[in-house]
N, CA, C, O and CB atoms as a CASP TS submission, in Angstrom:
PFRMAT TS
TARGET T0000
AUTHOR 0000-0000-0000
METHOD Language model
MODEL 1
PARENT N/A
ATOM      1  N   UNK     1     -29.761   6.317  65.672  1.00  0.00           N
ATOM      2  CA  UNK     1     -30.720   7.316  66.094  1.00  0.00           C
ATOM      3  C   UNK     1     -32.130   6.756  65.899  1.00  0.00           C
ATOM      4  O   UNK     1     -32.431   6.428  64.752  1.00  0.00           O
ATOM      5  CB  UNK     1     -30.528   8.641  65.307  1.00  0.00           C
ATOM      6  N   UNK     2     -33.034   6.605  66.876  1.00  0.00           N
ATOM      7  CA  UNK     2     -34.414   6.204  66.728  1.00  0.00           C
ATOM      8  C   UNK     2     -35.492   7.375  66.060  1.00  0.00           C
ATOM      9  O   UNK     2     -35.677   8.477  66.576  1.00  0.00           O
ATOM     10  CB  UNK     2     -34.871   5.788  68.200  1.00  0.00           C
ATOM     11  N   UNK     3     -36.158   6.894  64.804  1.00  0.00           N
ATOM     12  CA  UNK     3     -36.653   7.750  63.931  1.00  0.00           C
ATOM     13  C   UNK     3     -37.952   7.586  64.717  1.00  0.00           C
ATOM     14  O   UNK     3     -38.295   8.685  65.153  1.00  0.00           O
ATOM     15  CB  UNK     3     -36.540   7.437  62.316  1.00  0.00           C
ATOM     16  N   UNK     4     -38.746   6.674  65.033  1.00  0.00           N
ATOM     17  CA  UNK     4     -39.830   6.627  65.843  1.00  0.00           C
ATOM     18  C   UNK     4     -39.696   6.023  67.275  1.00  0.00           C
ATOM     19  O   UNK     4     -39.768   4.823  67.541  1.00  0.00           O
ATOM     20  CB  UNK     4     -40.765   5.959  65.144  1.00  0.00           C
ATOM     21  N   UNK     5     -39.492   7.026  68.141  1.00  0.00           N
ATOM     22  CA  UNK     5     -39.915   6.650  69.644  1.00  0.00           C
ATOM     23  C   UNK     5     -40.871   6.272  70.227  1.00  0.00           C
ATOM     24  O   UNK     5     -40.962   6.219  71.453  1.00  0.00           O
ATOM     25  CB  UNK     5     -39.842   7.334  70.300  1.00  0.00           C
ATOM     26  N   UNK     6     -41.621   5.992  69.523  1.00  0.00           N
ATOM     27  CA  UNK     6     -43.453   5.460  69.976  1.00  0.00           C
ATOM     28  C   UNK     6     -43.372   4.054  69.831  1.00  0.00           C
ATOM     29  O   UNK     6     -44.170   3.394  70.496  1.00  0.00           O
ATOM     30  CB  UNK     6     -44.954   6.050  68.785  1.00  0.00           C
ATOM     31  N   UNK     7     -42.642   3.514  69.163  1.00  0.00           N
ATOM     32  CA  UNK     7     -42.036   2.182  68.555  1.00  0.00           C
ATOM     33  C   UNK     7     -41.244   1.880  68.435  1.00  0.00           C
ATOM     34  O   UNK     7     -41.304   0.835  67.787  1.00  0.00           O
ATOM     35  CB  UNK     7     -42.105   1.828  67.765  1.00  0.00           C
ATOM     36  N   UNK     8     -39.620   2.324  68.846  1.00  0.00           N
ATOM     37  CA  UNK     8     -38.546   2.180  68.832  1.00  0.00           C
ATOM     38  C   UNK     8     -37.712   1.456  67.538  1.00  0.00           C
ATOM     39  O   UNK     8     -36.903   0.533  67.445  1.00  0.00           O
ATOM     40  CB  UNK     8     -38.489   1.686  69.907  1.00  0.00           C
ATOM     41  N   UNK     9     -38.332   2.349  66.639  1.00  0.00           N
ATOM     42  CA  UNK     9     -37.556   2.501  65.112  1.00  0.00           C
ATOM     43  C   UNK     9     -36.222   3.371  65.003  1.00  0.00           C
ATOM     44  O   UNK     9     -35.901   4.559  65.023  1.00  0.00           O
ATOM     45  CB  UNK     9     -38.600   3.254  64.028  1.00  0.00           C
ATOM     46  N   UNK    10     -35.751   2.378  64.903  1.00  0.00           N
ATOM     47  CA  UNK    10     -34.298   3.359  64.669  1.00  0.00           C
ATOM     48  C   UNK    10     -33.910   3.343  63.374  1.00  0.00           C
ATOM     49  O   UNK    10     -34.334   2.365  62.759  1.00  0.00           O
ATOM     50  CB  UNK    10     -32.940   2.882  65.471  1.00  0.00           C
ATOM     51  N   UNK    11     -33.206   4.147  62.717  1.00  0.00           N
ATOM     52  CA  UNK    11     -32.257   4.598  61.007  1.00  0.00           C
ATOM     53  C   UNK    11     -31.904   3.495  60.239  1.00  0.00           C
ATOM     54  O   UNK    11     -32.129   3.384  59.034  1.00  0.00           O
ATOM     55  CB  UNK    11     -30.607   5.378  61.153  1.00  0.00           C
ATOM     56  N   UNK    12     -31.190   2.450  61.150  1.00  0.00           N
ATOM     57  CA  UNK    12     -30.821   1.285  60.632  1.00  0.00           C
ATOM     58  C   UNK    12     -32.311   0.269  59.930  1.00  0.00           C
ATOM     59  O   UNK    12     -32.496  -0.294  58.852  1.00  0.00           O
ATOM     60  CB  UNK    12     -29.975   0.572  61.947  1.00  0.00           C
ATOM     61  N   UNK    13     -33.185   0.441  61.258  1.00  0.00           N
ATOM     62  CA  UNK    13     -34.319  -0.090  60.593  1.00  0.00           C
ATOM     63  C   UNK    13     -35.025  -0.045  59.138  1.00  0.00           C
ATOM     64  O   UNK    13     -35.442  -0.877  58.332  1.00  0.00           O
ATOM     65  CB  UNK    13     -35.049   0.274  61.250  1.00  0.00           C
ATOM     66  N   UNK    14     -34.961   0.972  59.202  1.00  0.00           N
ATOM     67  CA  UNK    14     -36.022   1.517  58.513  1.00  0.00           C
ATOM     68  C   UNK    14     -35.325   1.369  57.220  1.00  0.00           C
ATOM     69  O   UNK    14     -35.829   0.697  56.320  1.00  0.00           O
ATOM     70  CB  UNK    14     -36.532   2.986  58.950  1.00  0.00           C
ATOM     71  N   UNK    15     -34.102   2.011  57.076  1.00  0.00           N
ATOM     72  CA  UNK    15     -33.354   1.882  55.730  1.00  0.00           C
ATOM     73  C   UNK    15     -33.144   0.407  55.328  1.00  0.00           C
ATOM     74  O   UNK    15     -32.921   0.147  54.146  1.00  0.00           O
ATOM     75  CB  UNK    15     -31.915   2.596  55.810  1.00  0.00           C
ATOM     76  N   UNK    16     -33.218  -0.786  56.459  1.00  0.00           N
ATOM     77  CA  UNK    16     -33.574  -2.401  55.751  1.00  0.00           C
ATOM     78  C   UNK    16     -34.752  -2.473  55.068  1.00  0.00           C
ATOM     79  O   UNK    16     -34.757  -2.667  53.852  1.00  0.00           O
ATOM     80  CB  UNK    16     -33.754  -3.624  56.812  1.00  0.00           C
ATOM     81  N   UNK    17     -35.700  -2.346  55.673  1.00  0.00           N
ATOM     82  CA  UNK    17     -36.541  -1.801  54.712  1.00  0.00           C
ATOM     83  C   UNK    17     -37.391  -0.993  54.206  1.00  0.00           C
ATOM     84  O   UNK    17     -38.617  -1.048  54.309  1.00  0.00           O
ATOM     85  CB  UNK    17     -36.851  -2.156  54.566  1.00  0.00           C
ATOM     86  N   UNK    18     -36.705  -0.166  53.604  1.00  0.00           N
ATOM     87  CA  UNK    18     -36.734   0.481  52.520  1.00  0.00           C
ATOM     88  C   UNK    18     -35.730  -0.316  51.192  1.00  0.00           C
ATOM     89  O   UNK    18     -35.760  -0.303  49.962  1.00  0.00           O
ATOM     90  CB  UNK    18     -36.291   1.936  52.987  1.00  0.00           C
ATOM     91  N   UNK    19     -34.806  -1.027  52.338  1.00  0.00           N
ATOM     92  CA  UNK    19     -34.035  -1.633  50.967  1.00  0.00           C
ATOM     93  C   UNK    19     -34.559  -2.963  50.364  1.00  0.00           C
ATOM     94  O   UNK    19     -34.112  -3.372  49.292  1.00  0.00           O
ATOM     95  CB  UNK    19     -32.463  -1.947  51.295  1.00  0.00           C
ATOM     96  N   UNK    20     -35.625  -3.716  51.145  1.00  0.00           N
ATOM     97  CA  UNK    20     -36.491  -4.503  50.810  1.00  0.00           C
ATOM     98  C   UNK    20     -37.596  -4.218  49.758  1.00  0.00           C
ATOM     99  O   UNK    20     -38.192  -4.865  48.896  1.00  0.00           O
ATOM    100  CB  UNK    20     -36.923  -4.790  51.838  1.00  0.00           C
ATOM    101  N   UNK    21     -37.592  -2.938  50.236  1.00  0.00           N
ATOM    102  CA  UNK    21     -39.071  -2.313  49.240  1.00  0.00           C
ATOM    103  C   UNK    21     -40.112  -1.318  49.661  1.00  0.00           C
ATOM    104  O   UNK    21     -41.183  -0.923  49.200  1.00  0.00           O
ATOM    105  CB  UNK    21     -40.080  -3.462  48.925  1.00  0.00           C
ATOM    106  N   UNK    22     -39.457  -1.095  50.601  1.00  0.00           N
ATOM    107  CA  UNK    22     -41.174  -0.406  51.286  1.00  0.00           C
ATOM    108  C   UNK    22     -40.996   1.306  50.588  1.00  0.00           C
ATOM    109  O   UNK    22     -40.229   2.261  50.713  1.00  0.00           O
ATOM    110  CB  UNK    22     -41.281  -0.312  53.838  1.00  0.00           C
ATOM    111  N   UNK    23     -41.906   1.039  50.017  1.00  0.00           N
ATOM    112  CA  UNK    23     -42.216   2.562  49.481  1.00  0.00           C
ATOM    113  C   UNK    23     -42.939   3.974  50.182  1.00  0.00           C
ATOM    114  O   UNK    23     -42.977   5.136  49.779  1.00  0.00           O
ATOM    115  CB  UNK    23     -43.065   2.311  48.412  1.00  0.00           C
ATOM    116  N   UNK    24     -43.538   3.258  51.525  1.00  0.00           N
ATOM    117  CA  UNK    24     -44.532   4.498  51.766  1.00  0.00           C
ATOM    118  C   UNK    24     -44.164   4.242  53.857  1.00  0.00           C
ATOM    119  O   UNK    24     -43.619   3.338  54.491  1.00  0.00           O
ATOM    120  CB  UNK    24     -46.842   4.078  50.889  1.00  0.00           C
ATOM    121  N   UNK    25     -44.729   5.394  54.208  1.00  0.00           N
ATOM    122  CA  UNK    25     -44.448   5.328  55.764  1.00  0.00           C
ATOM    123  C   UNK    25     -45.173   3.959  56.192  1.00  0.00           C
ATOM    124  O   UNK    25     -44.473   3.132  56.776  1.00  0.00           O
ATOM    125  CB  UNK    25     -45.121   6.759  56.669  1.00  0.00           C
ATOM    126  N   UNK    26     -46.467   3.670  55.957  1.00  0.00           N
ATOM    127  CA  UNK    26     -47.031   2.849  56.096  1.00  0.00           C
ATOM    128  C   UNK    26     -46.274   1.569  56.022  1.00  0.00           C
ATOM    129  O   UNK    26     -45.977   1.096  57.119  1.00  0.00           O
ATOM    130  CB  UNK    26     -47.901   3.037  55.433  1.00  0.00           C
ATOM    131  N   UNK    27     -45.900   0.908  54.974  1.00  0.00           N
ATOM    132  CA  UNK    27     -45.200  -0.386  54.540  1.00  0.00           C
ATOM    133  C   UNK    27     -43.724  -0.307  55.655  1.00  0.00           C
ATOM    134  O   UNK    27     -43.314  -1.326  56.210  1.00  0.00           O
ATOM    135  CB  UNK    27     -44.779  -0.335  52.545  1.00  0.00           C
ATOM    136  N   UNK    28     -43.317   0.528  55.771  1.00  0.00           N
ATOM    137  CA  UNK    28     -42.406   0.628  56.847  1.00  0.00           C
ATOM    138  C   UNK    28     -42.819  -0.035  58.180  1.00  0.00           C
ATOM    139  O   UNK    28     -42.171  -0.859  58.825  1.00  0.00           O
ATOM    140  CB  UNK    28     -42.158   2.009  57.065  1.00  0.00           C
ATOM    141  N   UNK    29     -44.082   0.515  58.474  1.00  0.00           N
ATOM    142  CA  UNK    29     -45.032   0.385  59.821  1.00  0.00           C
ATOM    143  C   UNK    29     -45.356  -1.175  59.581  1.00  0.00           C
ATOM    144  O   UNK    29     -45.032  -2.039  60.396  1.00  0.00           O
ATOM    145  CB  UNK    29     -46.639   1.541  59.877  1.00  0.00           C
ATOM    146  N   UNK    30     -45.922  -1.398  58.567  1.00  0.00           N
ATOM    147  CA  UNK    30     -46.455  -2.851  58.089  1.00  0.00           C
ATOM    148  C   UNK    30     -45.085  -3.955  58.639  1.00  0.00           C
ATOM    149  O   UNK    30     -44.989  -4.757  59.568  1.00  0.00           O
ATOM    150  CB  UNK    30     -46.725  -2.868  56.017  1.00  0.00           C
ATOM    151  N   UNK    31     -44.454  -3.655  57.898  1.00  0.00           N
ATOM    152  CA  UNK    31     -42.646  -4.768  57.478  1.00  0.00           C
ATOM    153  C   UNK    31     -42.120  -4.686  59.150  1.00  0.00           C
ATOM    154  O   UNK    31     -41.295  -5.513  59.540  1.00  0.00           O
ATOM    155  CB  UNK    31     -40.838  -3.554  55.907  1.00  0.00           C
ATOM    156  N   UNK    32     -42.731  -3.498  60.211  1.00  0.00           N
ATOM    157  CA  UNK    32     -41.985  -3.665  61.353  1.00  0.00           C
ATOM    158  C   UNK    32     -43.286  -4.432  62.341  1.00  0.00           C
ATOM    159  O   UNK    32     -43.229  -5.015  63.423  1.00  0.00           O
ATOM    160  CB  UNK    32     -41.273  -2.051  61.929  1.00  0.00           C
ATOM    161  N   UNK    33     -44.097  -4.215  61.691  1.00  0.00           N
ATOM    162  CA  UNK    33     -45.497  -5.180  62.442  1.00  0.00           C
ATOM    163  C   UNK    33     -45.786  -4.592  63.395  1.00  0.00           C
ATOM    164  O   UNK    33     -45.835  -5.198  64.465  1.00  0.00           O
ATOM    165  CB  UNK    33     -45.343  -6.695  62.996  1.00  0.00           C
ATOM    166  N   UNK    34     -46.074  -3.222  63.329  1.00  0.00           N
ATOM    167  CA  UNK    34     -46.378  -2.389  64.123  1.00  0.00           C
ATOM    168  C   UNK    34     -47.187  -1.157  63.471  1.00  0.00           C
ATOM    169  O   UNK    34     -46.909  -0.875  62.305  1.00  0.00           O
ATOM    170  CB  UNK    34     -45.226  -2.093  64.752  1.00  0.00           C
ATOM    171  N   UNK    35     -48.377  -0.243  64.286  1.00  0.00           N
ATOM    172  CA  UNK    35     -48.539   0.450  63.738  1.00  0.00           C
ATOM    173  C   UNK    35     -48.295   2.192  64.410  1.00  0.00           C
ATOM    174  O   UNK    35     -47.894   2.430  65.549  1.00  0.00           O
ATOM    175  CB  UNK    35     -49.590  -0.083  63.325  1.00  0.00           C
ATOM    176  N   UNK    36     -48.700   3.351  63.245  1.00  0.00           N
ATOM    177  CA  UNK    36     -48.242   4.472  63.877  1.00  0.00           C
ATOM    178  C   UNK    36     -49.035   5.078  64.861  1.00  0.00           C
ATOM    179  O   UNK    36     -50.260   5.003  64.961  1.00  0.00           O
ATOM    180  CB  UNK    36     -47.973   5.336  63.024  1.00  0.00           C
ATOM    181  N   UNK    37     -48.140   5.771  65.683  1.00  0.00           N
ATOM    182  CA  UNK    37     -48.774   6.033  67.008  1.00  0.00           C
ATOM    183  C   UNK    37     -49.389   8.037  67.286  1.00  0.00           C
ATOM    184  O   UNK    37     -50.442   8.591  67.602  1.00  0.00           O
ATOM    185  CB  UNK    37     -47.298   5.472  68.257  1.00  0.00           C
ATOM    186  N   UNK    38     -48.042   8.451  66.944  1.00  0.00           N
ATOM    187  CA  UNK    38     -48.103  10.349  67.226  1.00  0.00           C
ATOM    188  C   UNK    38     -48.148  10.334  66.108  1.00  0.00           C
ATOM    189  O   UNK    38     -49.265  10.739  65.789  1.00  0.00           O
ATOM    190  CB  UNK    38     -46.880  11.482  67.942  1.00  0.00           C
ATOM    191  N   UNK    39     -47.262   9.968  64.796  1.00  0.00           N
ATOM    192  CA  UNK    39     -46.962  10.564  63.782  1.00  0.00           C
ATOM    193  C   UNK    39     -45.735  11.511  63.327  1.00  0.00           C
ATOM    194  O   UNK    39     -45.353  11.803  62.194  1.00  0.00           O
ATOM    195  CB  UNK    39     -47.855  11.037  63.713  1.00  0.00           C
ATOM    196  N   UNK    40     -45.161  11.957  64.820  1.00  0.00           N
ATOM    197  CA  UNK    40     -44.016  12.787  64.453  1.00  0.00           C
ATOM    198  C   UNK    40     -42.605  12.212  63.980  1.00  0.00           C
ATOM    199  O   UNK    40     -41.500  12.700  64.218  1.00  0.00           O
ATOM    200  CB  UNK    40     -43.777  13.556  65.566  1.00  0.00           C
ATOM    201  N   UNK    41     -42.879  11.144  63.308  1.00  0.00           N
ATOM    202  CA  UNK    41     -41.872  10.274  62.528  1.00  0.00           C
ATOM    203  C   UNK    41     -41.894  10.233  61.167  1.00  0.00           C
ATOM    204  O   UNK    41     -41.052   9.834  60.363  1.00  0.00           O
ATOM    205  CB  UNK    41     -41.960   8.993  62.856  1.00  0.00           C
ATOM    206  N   UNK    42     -43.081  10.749  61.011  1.00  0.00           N
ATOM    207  CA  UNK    42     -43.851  10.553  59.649  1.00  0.00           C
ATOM    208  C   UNK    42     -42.585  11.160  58.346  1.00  0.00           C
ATOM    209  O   UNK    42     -41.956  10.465  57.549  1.00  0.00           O
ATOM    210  CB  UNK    42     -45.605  11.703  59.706  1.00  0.00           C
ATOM    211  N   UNK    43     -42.534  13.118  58.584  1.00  0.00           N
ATOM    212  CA  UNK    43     -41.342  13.441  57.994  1.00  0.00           C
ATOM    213  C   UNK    43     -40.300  12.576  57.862  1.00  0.00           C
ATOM    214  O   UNK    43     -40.388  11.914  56.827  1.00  0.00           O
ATOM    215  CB  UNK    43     -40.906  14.359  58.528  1.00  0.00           C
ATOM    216  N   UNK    44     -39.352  12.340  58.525  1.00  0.00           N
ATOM    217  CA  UNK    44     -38.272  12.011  58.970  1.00  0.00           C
ATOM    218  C   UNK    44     -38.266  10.616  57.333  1.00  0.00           C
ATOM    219  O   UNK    44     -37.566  10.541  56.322  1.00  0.00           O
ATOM    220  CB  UNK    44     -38.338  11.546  60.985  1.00  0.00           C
ATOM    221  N   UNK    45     -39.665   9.596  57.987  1.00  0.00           N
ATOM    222  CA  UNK    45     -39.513   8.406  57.131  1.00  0.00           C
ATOM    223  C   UNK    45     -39.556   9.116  55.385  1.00  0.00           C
ATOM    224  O   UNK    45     -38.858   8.839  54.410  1.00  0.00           O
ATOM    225  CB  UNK    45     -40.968   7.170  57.555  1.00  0.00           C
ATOM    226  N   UNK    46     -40.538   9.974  55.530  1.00  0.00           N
ATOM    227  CA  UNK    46     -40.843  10.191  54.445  1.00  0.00           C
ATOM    228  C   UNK    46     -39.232  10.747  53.541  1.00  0.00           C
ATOM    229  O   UNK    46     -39.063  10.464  52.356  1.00  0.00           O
ATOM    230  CB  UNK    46     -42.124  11.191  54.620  1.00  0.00           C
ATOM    231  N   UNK    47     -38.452  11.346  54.153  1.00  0.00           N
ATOM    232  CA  UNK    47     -37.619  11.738  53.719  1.00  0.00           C
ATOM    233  C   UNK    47     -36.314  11.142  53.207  1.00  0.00           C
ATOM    234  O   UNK    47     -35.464  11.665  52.486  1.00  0.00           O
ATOM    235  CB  UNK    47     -37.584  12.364  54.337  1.00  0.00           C
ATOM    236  N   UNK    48     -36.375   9.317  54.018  1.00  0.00           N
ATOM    237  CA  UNK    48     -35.390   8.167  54.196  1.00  0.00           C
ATOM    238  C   UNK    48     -35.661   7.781  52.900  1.00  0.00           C
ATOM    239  O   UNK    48     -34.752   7.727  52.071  1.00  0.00           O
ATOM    240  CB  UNK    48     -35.593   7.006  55.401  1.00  0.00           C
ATOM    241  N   UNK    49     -37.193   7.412  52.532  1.00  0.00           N
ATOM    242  CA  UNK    49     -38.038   7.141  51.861  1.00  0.00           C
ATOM    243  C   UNK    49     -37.240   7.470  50.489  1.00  0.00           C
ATOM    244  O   UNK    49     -36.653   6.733  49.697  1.00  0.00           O
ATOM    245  CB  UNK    49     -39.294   7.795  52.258  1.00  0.00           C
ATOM    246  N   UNK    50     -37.459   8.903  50.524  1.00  0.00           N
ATOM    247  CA  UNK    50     -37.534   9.453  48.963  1.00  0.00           C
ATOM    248  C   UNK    50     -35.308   9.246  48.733  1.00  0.00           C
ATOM    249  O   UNK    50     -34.848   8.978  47.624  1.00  0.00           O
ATOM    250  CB  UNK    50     -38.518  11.912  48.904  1.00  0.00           C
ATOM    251  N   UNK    51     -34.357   9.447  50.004  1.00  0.00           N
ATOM    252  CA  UNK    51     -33.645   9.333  49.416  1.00  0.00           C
ATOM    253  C   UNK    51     -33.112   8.115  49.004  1.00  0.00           C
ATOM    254  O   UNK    51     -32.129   8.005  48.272  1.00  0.00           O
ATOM    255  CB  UNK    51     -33.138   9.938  49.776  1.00  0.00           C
ATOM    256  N   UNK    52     -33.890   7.020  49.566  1.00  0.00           N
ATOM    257  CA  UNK    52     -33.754   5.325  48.997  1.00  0.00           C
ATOM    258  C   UNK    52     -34.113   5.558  47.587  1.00  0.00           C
ATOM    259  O   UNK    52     -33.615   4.890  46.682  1.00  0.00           O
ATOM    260  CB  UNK    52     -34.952   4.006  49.773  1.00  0.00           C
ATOM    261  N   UNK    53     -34.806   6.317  47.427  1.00  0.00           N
ATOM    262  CA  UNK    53     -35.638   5.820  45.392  1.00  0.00           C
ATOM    263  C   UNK    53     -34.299   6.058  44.818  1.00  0.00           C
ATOM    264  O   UNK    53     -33.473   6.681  45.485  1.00  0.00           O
ATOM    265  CB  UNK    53     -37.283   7.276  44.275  1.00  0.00           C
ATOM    266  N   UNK    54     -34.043   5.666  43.772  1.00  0.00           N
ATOM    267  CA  UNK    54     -33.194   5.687  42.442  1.00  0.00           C
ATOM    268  C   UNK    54     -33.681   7.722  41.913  1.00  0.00           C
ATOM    269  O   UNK    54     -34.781   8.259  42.039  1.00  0.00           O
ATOM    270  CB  UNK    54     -34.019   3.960  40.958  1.00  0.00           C
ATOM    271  N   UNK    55     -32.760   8.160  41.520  1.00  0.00           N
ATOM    272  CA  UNK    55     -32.963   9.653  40.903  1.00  0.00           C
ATOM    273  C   UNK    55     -34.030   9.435  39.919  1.00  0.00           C
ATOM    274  O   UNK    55     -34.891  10.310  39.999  1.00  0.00           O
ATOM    275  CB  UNK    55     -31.567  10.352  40.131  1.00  0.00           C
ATOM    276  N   UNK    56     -34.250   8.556  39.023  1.00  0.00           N
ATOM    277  CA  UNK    56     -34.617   8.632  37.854  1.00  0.00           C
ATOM    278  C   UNK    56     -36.327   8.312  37.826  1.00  0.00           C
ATOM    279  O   UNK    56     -37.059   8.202  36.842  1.00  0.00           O
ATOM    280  CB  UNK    56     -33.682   7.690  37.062  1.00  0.00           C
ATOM    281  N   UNK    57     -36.664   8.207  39.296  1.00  0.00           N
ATOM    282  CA  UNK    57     -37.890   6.676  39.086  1.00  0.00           C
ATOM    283  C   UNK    57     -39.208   7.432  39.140  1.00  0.00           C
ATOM    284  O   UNK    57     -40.185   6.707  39.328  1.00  0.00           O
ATOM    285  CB  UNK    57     -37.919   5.199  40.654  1.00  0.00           C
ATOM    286  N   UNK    58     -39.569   9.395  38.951  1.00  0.00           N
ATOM    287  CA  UNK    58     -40.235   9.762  38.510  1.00  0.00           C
ATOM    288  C   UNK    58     -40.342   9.646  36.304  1.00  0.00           C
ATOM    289  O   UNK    58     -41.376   9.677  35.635  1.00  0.00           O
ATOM    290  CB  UNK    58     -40.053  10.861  39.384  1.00  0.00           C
ATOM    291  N   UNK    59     -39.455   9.571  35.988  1.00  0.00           N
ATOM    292  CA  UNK    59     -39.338   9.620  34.727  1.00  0.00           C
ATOM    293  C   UNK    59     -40.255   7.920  34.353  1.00  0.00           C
ATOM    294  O   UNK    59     -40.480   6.924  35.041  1.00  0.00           O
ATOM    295  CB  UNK    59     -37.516   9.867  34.303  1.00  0.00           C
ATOM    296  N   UNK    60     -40.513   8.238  33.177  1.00  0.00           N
ATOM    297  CA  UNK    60     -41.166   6.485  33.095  1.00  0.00           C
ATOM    298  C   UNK    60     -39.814   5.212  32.397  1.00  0.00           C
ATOM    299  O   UNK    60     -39.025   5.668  31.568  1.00  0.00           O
ATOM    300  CB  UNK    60     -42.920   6.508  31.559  1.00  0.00           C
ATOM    301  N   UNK    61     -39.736   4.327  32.642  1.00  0.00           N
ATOM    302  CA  UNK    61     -39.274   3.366  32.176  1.00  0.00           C
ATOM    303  C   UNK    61     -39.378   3.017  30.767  1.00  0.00           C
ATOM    304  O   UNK    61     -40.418   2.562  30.289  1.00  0.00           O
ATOM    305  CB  UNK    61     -39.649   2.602  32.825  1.00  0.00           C
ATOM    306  N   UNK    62     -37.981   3.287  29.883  1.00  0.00           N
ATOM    307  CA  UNK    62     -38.517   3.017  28.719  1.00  0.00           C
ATOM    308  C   UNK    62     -37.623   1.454  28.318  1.00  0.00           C
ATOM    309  O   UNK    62     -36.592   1.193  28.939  1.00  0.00           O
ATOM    310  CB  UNK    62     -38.309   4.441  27.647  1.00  0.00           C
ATOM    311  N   UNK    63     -38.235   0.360  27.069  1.00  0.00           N
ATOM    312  CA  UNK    63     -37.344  -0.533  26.966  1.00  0.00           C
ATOM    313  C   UNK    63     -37.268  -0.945  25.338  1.00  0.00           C
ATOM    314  O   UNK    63     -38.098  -0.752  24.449  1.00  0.00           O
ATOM    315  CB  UNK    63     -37.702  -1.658  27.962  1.00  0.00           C
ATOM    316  N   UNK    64     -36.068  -1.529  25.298  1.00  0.00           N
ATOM    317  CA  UNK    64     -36.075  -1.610  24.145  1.00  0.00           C
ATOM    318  C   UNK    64     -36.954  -2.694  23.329  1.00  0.00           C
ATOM    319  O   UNK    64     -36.973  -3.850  23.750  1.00  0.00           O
ATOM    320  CB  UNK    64     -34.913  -1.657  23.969  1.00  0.00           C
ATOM    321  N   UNK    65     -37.709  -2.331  22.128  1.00  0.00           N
ATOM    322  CA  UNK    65     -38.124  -3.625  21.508  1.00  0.00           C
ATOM    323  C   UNK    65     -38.064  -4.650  21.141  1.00  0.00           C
ATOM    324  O   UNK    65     -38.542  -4.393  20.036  1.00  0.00           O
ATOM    325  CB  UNK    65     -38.299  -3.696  21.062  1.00  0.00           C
ATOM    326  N   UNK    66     -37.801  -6.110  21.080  1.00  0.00           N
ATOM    327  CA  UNK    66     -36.815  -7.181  21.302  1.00  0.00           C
ATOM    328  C   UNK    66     -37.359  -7.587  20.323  1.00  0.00           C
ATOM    329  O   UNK    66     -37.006  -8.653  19.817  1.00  0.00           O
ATOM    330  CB  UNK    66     -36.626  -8.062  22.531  1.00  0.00           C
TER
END
């Protein structure tokens, strides 16, 4: 399914990276070397986005003292 039709981003895309790293709609836009056009993709990423993060990765990182 193409998440942005202005650019022909499709699901598969986007979730590569995100699995690379991209944290924000932008870095998505960046990593595909393209930029945004309408915006009505914006949700959609934002939402790929948040379910790529790990559950925990508002909480802070704690480690042990070595």
């Amino acid at each position: 399914m193409y998440v942005c039709v202005c650019n022909a981003i499709n699901c598969r895309t986007v979730r590569t990276h995100i699995g690379a790293g991209a944290q924000s709609v932008g870095a998505v836009f960046k990593a595909q070397g393209c930029s945004p056009r309408c915006g009505k993709c914006f949700d959609t990423m934002r939402e790929m986005i948040q379910e790529g993060q790990p559950a925990n990765m508002s909480e802070p990182v704690l480690r042990a003292a070595e």
